[in-house]
N, C-alpha and C positions, 0 to 999 in steps of 0.2 A: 478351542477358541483362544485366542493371542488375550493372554490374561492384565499385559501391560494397557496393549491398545484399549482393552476394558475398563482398566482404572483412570485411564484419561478421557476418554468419551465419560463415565461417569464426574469427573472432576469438569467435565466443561459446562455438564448440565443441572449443575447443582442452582436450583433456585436464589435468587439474591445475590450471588457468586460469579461476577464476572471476572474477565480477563485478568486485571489489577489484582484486586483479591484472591483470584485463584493463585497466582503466581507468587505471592505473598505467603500463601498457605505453604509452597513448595518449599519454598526460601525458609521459611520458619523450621519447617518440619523436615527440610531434606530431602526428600521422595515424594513421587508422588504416591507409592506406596503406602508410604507411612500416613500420608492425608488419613487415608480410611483406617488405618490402625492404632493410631492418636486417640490415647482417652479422652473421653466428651468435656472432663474436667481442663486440662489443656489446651483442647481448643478452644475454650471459653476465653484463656487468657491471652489469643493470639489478637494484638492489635486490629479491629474489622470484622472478628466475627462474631463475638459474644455468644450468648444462651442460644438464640435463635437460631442464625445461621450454623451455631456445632449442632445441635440438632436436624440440620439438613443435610450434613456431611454425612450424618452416621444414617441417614434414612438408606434404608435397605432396597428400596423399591426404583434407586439411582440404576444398581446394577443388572435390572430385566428390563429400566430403559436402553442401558448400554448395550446388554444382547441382542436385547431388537435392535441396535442401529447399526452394529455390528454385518448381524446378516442383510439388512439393508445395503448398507456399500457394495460387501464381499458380493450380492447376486447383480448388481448393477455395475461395476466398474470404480467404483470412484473411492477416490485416493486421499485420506484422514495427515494435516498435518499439524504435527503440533511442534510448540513453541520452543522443545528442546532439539529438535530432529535438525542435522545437519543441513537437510534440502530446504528448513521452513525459511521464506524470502526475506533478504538479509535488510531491506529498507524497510519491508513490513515489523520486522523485527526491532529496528529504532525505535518502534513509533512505542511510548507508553502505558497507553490500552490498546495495543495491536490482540486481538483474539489469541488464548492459550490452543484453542484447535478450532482449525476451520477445513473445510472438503471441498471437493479440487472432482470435475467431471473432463476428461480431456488431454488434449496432448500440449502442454504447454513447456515453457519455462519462464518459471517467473524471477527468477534469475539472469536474466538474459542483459546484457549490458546498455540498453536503453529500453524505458518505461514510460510511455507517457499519458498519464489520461484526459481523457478528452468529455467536457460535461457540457451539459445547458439544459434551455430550456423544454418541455415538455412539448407546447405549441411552438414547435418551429415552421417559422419562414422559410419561404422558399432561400432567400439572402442566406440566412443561416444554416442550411442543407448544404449550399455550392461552396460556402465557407469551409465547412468540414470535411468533406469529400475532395477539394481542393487543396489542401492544408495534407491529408492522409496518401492523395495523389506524389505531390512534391517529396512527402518524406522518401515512400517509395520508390520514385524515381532517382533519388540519390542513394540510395543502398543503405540508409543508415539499420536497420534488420530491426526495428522500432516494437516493443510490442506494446497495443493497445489497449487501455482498458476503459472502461464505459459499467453503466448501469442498466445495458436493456431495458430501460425505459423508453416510451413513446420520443418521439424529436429526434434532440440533438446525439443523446444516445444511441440510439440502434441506426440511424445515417453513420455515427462512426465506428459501428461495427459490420455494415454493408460495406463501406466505403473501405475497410481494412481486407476483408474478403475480397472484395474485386480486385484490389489492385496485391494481392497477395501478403497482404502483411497478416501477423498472428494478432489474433486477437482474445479478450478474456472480457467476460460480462460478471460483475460482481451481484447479485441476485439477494433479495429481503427475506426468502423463505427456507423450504429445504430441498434440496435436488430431487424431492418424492412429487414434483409439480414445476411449472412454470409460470411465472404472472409478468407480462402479460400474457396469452396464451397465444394472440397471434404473432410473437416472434419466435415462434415453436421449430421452425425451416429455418431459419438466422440461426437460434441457438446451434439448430443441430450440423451445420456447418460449420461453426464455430469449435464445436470439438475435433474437427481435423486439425485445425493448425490456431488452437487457443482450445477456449471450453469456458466453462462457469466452474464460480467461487460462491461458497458462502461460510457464514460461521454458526449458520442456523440446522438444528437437524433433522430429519424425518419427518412430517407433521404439523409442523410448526404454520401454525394460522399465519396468513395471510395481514400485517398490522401496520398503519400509519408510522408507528414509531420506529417499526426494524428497518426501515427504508433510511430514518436517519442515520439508525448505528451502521446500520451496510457503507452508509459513504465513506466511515473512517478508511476500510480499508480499499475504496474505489482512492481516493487521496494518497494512503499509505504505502500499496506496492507500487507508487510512481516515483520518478527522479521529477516529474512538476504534472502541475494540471492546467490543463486548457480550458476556458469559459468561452461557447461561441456566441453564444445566448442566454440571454436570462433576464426576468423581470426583475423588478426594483426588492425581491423575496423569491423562494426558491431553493430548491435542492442544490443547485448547484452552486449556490452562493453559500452552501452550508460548508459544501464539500472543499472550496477554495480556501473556508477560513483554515478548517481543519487543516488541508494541507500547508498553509501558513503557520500552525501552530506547532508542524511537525519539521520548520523550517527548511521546506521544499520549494520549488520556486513557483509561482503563478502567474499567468497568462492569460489575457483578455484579448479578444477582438473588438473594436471600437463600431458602432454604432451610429447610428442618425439622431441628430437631437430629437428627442420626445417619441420617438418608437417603443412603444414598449416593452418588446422582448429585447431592447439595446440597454433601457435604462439600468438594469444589474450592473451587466460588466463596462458602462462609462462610469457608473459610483465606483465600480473597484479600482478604474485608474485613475481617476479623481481620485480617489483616497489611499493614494498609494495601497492599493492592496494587490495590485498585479500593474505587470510590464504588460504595454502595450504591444499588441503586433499584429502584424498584417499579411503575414504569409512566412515560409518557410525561410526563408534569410534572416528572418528578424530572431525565431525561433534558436536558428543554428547559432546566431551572432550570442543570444543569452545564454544559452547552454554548452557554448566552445564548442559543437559538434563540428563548424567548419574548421579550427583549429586542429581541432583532433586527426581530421579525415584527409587534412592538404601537407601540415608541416611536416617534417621528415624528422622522428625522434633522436634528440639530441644529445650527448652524452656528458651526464651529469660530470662535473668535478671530481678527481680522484682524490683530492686534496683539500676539502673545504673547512673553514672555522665553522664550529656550532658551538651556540651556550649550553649548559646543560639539558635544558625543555626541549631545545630543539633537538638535542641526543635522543631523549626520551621518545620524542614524537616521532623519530625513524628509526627508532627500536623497537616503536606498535606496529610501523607499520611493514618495519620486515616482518615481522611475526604475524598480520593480519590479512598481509596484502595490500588491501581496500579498506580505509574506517571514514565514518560519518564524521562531521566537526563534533559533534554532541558525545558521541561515543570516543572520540578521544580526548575530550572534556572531563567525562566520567572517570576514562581509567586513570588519568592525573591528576585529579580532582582539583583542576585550574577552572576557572570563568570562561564559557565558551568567547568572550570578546578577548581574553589573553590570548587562545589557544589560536584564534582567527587572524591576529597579529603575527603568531609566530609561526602558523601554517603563510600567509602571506611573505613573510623572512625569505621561507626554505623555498618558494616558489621564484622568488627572483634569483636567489645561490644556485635554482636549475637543480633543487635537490628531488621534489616533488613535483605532479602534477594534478591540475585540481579537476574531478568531475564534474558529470552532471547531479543536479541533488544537494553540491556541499559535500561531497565525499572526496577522499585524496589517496592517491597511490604514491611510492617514490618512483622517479624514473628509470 
């Protein structure tokens, strides 16, 4: 048995110890190794864990849950990723409290260079059905290779995971429990198409009841592996208004479709454009026009200056991004430890110099 993979499925399931904290623990301690071979007296004095949770570290009883979860995936298929793993999804990764390890059923990539999810309401409208399916039609028909993601939940969720399937795009359902069951159970045929060309996510394991509140934690990462999220529906409260804030919080973009006054599966997402909390849109051009996707896919790349003045910052910020590729505005915030409204100013500099170009999400390449 893969003894590393052991120490992190035990590391994820430690009681009281999420994501945050666990990652904390690693950084403190170095390994994740070391987590479980750390005297109980040290880890008392690690910022967040105190008496109680060192005492949960060192419970023994971690690593016959990890076994069993172990032979759980290895007899089913499904693929364990954690937060240091080259493959684990690089937007998902921005985020925070993005999960230390979550499980993956399927054929995906969630790396794939457009992400976008798609949320609402539970009771959807017939309006908000031909919205989404319409909207998933368009992308398709332009080629943009879009991968979707949703909550298989009843509504607007699972119309935009049919509607992804019909019209061939990959899709991914981010799921509240553990890949050992399915809830709802009648999107049982949907899922299981889904794992040809997408599959299901969770960060929950084996077992794991069925709970009102993991439906909230699940949206972080319905939010997190997108470049933005789409509300087609929603009442004036709701999962998907939950899911919008987070992805505003993980400064990702959001999108609303507007409404009839006083409908009430309209009233959510008119408050979100009323309250500046999402761009309005009405179909696939408005989509392309906020995300530069028509930029992207018409202009013919242009070749940067051989010769251009930079101040120092802006040195620095194409010297992360030779070395990185792709970085988030946040992420190269961090490694220069400037104020993301500096770094935004002088990613905007290097965009007119024709030095860089900017994604979808807030994320920047050089040209």
């Amino acid at each position: 048995m893969d003894n590393q993979l052991l120490q992190k499925i035990a590391l994820s399931i430690i009681p009281g110890i999420g994501g945050v904290l666990a990652r904390n623990l690693v950084a403190y301690v170095g390994s994740v190794e070391g987590v479980f071979s750390e005297p109980l007296k040290s880890l008392q004095k690690i910022p967040g864990i105190g008496e109680v949770n060192a005492h949960r570290v060192k419970d023994k009883t971690l690593f016959t849950q990890a076994e069993k979860e172990i032979r759980f995936i290895e007899k089913n298929g499904i693929q364990p990723w954690f937060y240091t793993d080259k493959e684990y999804p690089r937007r998902l990764k921005n985020c925070p409290d993005a999960p230390i390890l979550f499980y993956s059923k399927g054929n995906m990539n969630l790396n794939t260079a457009h992400v976008l999810s798609i949320v609402g309401t539970r009771n959807a409208t017939n309006y908000g059905k031909q919205v989404c399916e319409e909207l998933i039609q368009q992308i398709a028909e332009r080629n943009y290779g879009v991968l979707i993601v949703s909550g298989l939940a009843y509504g607007i969720d699972i119309q935009a995971h049919k509607s992804a399937i019909k019209f061939g795009l990959p899709t991914v359902g981010v799921v509240a429990h553990g890949l050992d069951k399915l809830y709802p159970s009648l999107h049982a045929e949907t899922a299981r198409k889904m794992t040809e060309n997408g599959g299901l996510v969770t960060d929950f394991p084996s077992g794991t009841k069925i709970d009102p509140s993991n439906f909230i934690r699940r949206n972080r990462i319905v939010a997190g592996l997108a470049d933005a999220t789409v509300v087609v529906e929603s009442a004036e409260k709701g999962g998907a208004l939950i899911t919008a804030e987070i992805a505003s919080s993980y400064n990702r973009d959001v999108f609303a479709f507007p409404g009839r006054a006083g409908d009430v599966y309209s009233k959510g997402c008119n408050q979100l454009i009323r309250n500046s909390g999402a761009n309005l849109i009405e179909g696939i051009d408005d989509l392309e026009f906020f995300m530069g996707w028509e930029k992207a896919s018409k202009n013919k790349p242009v070749q940067s200056s051989l010769f251009v003045e930079l101040n120092p910052d802006e040195e620095k910020i194409v010297g992360l991004l030779r070395e990185h590729n792709e970085l988030f505005v946040d992420q190269i915030s961090s490694e220069l430890t400037l104020p993301v409204s500096r770094v935004s100013g002088l990613l905007l500099n290097l965009e007119f110099k024709n030095v860089l170009v900017s994604l979808p999400g807030k994320m920047y390449k050089l040209k």
